[in-house]
C-alpha positions as CSV (number, residue, x, y, z in Angstrom):
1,X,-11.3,-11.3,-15.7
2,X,-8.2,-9.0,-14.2
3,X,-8.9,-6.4,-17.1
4,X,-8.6,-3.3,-15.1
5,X,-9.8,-0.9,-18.4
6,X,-11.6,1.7,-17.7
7,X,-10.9,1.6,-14.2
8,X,-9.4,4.6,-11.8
9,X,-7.0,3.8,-9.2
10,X,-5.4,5.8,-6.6
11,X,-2.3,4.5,-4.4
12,X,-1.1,6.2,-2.0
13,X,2.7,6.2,-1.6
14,X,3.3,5.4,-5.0
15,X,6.2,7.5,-6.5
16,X,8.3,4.5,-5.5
17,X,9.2,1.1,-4.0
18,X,6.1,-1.1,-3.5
19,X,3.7,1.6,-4.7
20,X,5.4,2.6,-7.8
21,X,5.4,-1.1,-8.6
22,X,1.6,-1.6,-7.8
23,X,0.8,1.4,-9.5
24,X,2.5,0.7,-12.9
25,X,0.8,-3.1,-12.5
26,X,-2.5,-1.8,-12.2
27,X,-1.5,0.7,-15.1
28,X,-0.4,-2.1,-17.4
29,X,-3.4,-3.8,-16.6
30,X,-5.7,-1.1,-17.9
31,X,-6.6,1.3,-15.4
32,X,-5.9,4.5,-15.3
33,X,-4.1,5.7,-11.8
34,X,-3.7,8.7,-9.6
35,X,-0.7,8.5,-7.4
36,X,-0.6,10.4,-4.2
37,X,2.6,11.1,-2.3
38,X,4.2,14.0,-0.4
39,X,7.4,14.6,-3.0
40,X,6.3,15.8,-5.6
41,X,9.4,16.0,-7.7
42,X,9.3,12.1,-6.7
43,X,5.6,12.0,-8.0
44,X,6.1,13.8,-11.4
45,X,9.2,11.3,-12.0
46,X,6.6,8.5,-11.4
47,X,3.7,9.9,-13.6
48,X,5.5,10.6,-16.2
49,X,7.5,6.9,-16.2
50,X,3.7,5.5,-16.8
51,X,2.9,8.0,-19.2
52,X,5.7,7.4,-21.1
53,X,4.7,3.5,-21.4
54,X,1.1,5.2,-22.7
55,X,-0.6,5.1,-19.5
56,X,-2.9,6.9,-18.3
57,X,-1.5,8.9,-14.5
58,X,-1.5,12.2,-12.8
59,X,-0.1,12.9,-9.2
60,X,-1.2,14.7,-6.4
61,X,0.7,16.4,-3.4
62,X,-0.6,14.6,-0.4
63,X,0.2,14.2,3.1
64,X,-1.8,11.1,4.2
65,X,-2.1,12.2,8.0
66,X,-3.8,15.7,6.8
67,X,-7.3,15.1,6.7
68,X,-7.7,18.0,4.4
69,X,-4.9,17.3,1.8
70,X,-6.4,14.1,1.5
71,X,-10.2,15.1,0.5
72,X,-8.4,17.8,-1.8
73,X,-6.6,14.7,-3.3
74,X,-9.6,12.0,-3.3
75,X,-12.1,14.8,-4.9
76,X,-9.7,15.8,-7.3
77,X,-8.2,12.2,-8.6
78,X,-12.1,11.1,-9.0
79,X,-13.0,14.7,-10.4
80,X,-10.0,14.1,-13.2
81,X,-10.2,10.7,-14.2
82,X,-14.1,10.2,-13.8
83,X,-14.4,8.3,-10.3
84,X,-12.7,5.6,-8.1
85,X,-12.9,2.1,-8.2
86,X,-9.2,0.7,-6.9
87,X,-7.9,2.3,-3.5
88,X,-4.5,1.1,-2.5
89,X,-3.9,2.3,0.7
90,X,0.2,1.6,0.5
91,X,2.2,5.1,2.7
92,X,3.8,4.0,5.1
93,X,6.5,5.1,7.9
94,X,9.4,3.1,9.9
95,X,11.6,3.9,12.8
96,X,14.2,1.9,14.0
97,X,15.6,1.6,17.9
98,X,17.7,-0.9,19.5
99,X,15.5,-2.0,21.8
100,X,11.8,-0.9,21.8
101,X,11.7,1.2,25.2
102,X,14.4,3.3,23.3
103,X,11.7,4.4,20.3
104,X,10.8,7.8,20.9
105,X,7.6,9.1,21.4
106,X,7.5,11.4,18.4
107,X,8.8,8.4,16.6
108,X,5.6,5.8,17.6
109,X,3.2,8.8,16.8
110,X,5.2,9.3,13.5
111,X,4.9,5.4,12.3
112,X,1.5,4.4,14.0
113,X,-0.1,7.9,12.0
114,X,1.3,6.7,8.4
115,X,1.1,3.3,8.8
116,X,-2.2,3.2,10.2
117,X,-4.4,6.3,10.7
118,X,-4.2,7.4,7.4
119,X,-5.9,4.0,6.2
120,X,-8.6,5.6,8.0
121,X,-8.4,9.3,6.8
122,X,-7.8,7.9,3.2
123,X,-10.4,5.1,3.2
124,X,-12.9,7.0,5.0
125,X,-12.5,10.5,2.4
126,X,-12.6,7.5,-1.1
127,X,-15.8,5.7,0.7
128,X,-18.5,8.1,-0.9
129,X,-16.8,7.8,-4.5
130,X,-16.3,3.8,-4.5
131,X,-20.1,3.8,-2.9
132,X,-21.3,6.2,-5.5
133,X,-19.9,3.7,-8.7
134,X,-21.8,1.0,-7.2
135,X,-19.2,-0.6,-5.6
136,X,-14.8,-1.0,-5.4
137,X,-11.8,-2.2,-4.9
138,X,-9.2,-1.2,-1.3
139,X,-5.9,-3.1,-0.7
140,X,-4.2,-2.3,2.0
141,X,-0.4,-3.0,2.3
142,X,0.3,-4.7,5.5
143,X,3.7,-6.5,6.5
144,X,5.1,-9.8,7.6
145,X,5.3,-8.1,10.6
146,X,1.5,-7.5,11.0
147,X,2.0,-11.4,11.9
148,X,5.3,-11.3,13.7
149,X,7.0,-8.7,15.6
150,X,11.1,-7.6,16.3
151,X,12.3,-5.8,19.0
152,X,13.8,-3.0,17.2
153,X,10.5,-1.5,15.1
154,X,7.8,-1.9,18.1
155,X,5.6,0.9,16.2
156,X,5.6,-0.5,12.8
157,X,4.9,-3.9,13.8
158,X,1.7,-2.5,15.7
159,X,0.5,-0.4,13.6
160,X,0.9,-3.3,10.5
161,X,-0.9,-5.5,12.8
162,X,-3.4,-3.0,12.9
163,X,-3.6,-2.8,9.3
164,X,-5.0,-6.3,9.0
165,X,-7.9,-5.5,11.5
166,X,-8.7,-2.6,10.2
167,X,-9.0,-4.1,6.3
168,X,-11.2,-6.6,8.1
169,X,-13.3,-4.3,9.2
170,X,-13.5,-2.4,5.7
171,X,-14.8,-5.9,4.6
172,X,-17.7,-6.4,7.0
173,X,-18.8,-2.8,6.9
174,X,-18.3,-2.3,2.9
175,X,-19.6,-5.7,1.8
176,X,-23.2,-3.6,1.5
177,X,-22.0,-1.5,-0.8
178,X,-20.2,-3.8,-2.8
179,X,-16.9,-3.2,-1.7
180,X,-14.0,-5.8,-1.2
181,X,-11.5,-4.6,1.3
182,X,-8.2,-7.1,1.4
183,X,-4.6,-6.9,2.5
184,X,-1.0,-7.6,0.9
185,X,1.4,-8.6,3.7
186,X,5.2,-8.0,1.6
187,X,7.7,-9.8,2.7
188,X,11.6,-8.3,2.4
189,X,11.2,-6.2,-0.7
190,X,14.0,-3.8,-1.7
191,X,13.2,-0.1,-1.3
192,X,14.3,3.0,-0.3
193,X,12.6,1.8,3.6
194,X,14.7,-1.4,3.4
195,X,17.7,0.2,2.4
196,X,17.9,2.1,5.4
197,X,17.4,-1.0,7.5
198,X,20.3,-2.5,6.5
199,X,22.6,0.3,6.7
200,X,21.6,-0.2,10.7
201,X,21.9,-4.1,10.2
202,X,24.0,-4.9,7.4
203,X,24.7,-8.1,8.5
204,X,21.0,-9.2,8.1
205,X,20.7,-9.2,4.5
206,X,21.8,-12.6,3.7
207,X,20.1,-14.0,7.0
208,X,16.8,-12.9,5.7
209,X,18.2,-14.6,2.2
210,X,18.8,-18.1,3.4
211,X,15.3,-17.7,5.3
212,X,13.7,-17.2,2.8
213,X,12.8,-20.3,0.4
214,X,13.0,-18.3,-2.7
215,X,16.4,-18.0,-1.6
216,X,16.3,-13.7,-2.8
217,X,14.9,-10.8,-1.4
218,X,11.8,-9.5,-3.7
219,X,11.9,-6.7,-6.1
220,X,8.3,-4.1,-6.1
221,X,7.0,-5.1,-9.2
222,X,6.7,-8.6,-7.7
223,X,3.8,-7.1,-5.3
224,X,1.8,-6.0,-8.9
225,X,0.0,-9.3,-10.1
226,X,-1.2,-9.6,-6.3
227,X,-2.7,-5.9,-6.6
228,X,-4.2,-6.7,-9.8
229,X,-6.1,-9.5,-9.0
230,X,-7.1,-7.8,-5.7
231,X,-8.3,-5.4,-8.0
232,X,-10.2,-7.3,-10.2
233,X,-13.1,-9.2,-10.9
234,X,-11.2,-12.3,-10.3
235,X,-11.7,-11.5,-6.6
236,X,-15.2,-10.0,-6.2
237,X,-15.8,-13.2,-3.8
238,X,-12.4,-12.5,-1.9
239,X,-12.7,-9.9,1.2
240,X,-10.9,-9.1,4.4
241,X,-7.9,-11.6,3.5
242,X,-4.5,-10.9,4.2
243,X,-2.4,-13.0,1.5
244,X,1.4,-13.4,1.8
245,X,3.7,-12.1,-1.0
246,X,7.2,-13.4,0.6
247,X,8.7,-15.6,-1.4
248,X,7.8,-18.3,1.6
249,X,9.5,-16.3,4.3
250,X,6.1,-16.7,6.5
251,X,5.9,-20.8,6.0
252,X,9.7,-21.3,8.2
């Protein structure tokens, strides 16, 4: 039921953190994954980590805002591995300001493309592929903040919130081609993002801790199993949900 063989995956963002952790998940599952990513040192580290552990990966240079990178990168991951089923839409952005009238403009633009636009870009340039195999998988990678907000990342909490109205209407649209669209919403996971979060607010770490009922921050391969079953055929009856992976930080 979550056997993912002979399967093709792309996931954007995933030479590390969250999307390294999904992608080598849906790897170890069975399917074989294309990971898209603007460093591409960062990339071949990451493709060659799954290869190593006999997977099957190859990375592409992709900036997710460039409309034209991205169809080079979609053509070409379906063109090598023979199609797409799985799209994790995962690349994101964050700026931080003390209070949100200070985020610059260039700085909203910045977040509100990655996080957001490029859903569309990416989604829009895999559609034809998922369509043409007779149906898919897209996860999109939210935040806790698509529920909540903070005053000091005003763009990434819109454009997350975003995320889960746009997956929803990937799952109305795409249900006719048998396509299940559904969202991840992370909760505090340590990455390179996070890290540079708490260099600004070191003092938060342990407050999110003690919020959290699992007591911990999470590590990325503790997103995977979600993917995987979002992925599967243990979900062909789950669309446009948005499910939690916080360790209960959403519940308190």
């Amino acid at each position: 039921m979550f056997d993912l063989t002979g399967r093709v995956a792309l996931v954007t963002g995933g030479n590390g953190g969250i999307g390294l952790g999904i992608a080598r998940g849906l790897a170890e599952a069975g399917a074989a994954v294309a990971v898209a990513a603007r460093n591409e040192e960062k990339s071949r580290a990451a493709v060659e980590s799954l290869k190593s552990a006999g997977h099957r990966a190859i990375a592409f240079a992709c900036d997710v805002n460039d409309p034209a990178a991205v169809a080079a990168t979609v053509d070409g991951a379906a063109g090598e591995l023979g199609g797409l089923d799985i799209l994790v839409n995962n690349a994101g952005a964050n700026r931080r300001a003390p209070e949100p009238q200070d985020l610059s403009l260039d700085d909203w633009r910045l977040v509100v493309d990655t996080n957001l636009t490029s859903l569309h870009i990416v989604s829009a340039a895999a559609f034809p592929h998922l369509k043409a195999n007779g149906g898919g998988k897209v996860i999109n990678i939210g935040s806790m903040m698509s529920v909540f907000a903070t005053g000091y990342a005003p763009a990434y909490a819109a454009s997350k919130g975003g995320v889960v109205q746009y997956t929803k209407s990937l799952a109305i649209g795409w249900a006719p081609y048998n396509i299940q669209a559904n969202c991840i919403l992370p909760g505090w996971v340590r990455t390179d993002m996070t890290e540079a979060f708490l260099e600004m607010f070191p003092e938060r770490y342990q407050a999110i801790a003690d919020r959290t009922p699992a007591g911990r921050w999470a590590e990325p391969a503790e997103l995977a199993g979600t993917a995987v079953y979002l992925a599967s055929a243990a979900s062909n009856f789950v669309t446009g949900a948005s499910i939690p992976v916080d360790g209960g930080y959403l519940v308190q």
